[in-house]
C-alpha positions as CSV (number, residue, x, y, z in Angstrom):
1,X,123.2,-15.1,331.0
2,X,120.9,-14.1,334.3
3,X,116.9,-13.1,333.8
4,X,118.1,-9.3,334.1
5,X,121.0,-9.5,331.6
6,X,118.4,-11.4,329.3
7,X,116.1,-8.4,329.7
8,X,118.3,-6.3,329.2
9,X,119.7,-7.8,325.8
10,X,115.9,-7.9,324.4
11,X,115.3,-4.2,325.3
12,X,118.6,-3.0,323.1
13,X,118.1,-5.4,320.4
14,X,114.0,-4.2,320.5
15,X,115.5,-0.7,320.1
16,X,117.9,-2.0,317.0
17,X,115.4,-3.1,315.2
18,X,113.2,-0.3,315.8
19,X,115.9,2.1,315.2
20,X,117.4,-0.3,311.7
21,X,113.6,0.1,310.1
22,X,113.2,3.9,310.5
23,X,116.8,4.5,309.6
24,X,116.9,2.2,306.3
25,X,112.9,4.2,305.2
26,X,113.7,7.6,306.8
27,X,117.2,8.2,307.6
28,X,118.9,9.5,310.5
29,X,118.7,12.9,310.3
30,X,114.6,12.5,309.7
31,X,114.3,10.3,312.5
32,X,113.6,11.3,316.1
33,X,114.9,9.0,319.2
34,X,111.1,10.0,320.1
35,X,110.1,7.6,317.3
36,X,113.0,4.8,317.9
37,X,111.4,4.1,321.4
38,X,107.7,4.7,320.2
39,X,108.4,1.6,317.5
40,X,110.3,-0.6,320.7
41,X,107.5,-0.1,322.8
42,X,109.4,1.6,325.2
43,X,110.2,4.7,327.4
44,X,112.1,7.5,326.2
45,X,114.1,7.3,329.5
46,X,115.4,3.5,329.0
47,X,117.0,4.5,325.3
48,X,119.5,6.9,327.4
49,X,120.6,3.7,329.3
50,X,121.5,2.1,326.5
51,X,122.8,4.8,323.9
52,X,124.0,8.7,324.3
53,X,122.2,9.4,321.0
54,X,121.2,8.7,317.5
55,X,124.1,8.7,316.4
56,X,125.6,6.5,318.9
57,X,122.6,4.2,318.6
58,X,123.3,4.8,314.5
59,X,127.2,3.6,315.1
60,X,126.8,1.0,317.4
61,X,123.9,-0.5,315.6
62,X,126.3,-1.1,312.2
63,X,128.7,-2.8,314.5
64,X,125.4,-4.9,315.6
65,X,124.3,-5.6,312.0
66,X,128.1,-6.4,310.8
67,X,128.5,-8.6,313.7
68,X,125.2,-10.8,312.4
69,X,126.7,-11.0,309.1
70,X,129.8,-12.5,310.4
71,X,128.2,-14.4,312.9
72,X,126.3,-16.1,309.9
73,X,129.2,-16.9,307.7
74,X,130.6,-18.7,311.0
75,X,128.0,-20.8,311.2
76,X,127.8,-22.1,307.6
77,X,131.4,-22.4,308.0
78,X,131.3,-24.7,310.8
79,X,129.4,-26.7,308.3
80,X,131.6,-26.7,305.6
81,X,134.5,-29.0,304.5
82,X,137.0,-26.4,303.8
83,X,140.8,-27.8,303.2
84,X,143.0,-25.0,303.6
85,X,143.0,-20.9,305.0
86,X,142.5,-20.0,301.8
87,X,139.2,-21.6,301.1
88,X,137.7,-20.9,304.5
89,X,138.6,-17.4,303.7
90,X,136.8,-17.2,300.8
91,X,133.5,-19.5,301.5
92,X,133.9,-16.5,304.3
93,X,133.6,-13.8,301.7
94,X,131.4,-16.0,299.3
95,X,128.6,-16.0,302.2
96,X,129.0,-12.5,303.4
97,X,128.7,-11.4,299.6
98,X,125.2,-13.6,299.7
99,X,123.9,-12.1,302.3
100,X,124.2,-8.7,301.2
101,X,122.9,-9.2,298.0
102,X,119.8,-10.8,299.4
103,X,119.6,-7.5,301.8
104,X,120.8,-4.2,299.5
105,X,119.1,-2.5,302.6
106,X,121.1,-3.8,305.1
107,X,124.4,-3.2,302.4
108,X,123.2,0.9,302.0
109,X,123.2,1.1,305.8
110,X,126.3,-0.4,306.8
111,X,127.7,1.3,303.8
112,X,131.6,0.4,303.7
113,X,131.9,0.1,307.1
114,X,131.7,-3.9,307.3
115,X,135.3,-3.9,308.7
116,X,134.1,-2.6,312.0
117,X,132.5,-5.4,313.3
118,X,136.5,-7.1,313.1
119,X,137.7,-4.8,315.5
120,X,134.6,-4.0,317.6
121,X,134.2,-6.1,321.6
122,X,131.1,-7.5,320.1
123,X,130.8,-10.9,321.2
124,X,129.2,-13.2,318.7
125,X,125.8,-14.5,320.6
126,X,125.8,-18.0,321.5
127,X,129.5,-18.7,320.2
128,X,131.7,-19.3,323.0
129,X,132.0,-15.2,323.4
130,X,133.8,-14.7,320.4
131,X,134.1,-12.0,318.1
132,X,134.5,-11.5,314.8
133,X,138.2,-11.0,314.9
134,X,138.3,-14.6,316.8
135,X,136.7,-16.3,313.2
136,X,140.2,-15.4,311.7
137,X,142.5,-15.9,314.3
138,X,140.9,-19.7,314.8
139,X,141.1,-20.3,311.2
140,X,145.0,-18.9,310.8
141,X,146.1,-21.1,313.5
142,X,144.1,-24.1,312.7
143,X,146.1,-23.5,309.4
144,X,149.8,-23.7,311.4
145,X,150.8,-21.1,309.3
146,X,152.5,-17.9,310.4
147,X,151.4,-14.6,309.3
148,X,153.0,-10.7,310.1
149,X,150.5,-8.0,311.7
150,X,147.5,-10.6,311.3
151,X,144.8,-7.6,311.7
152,X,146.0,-5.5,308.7
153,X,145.6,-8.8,306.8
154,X,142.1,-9.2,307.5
155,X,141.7,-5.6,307.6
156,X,142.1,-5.5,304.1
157,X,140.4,-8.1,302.8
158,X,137.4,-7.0,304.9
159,X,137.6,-4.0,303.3
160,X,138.1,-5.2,300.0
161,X,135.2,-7.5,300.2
162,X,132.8,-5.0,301.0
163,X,134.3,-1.6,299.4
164,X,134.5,-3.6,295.7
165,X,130.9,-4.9,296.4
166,X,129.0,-2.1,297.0
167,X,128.7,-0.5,293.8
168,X,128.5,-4.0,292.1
169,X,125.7,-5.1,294.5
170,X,124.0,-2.0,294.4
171,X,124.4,-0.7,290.9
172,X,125.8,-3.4,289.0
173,X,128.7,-1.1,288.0
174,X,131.6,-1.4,286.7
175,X,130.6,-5.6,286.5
176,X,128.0,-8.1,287.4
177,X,128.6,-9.9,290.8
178,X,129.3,-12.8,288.8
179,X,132.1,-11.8,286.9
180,X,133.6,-9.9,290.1
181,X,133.6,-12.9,291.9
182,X,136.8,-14.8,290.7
183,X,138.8,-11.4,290.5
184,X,138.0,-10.8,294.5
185,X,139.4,-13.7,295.5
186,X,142.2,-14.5,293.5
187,X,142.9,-11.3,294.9
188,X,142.1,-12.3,298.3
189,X,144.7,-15.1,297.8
190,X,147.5,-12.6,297.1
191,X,146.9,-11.2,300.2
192,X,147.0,-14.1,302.1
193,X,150.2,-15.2,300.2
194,X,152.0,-11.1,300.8
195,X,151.2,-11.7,304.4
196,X,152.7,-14.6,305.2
197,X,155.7,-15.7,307.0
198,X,157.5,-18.9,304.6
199,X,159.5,-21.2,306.5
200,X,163.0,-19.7,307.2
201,X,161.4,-16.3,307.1
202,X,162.0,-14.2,310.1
C-alpha cells in the first residue's frame, strides 16, 4: 500500500470510529455528518469522498465492524489445532460469540446483520487480501470435502450464529449463553452434514 492509499485508509477508518461512537450513544437519526467529521478531525468536504451519507457511512461501517470480527476469529484460528471442518467451524462461531459478548455495543449496532461482512468485497487487512467469504472457502477445501451451493451453507450458519445470539447475549432470553452453546453447534454440524456432497453423490 503507497503513502496516499495509507492516508487515505486512516482518514475513513478516523471517520468509522468517529461515526461507530456517536451512533452506538446517539443514534443515527440524532447524529449529524456535521458531528461525524467534527469527532475525526476532519473537513465536512472529505466525508463526501468517502461516503454519500449517513446512512451509507451507517451501512458500510457494519460491513467494517463485521469484517473485524471475522478478521479476529481468523487469526485465533490460524493458531489453533483444529482436526476437521467441523471444529474450525465452530472455534469460528465460539470466538465470534466471545467477542460479542465482551462488546453488547458493537452486537446492538451490527444488529443481525453479521452475515454481511460474508458477502461484502471487504478485504481482510493484512491477510493476503482476503475476505471473509475466503475464511470458509480455505477451510472447505483444506477439508477435501465437497459441498452444494457453498454460500447458502455459510449463509446460514452465519445467520444462525448471530440471529440466536442476540437476544441471549443481550437479554439472556430464552437461555443463558452457556446452555445455548451446545444446541448452536450441534446444529451447526447438521448443517454442514445437509450440505454435503457423500462420495458417489452427484
Amino acid at each position: 500500500m503507497g503513502k496516499i492509499d495509507e492516508n487515505k485508509k486512516m482518514k475513513k477508518e478516523a471517520l468509522f470510529a468517529s461515526a461507530f461512537k456517536l451512533f452506538t450513544e446517539k443514534g443515527v437519526n440524532n447524529t449529524s455528518i456535521s458531528e461525524i467529521v467534527k469527532g475525526a478531525s476532519m473537513a465536512k468536504g472529505t466525508f463526501y469522498l468517502y461516503f454519500k451519507d449517513k446512512f451509507d457511512i451507517h451501512d458500510r461501517l457494519i460491513e467494517y465492524q463485521s469484517n473485524k470480527i471475522f478478521e479476529i476469529a481468523d487469526e485465533e484460528l490460524n493458531k489453533a489445532d483444529c482436526k476437521s471442518l467441523e471444529e474450525c467451524v465452530i472455534f469460528i462461531a465460539d470466538n465470534i460469540i466471545g467477542q460479542l459478548e465482551k462488546n453488547p455495543a458493537l452486537l446492538k449496532f451490527i444488529s443481525k446483520n453479521l452475515s454481511w461482512a460474508v458477502f461484502s468485497n471487504i478485504r481482510i487487512a493484512g491477510r493476503d487480501n482476503k475476505n471473509c467469504m475466503d475464511i470458509f472457502e480455505e477451510i472447505i477445501n483444506e477439508s477435501g470435502r465437497k459441498f452444494r451451493q457453498e454460500k447458502l451453507m455459510v449463509f446460514m450458519i452465519v445467520e444462525l450464529i448471530n440471529s440466536t445470539c442476540y437476544n441471549v447475549i443481550l437479554s439472556k432470553s430464552p437461555v443463558e449463553i452457556d446452555e445455548l452453546k451446545p444446541e448452536l453447534y450441534e446444529t451447526i454440524r447438521r448443517i454442514i452434514s445437509q450440505f454435503e456432497i457423500l462420495p458417489g453423490e452427484k
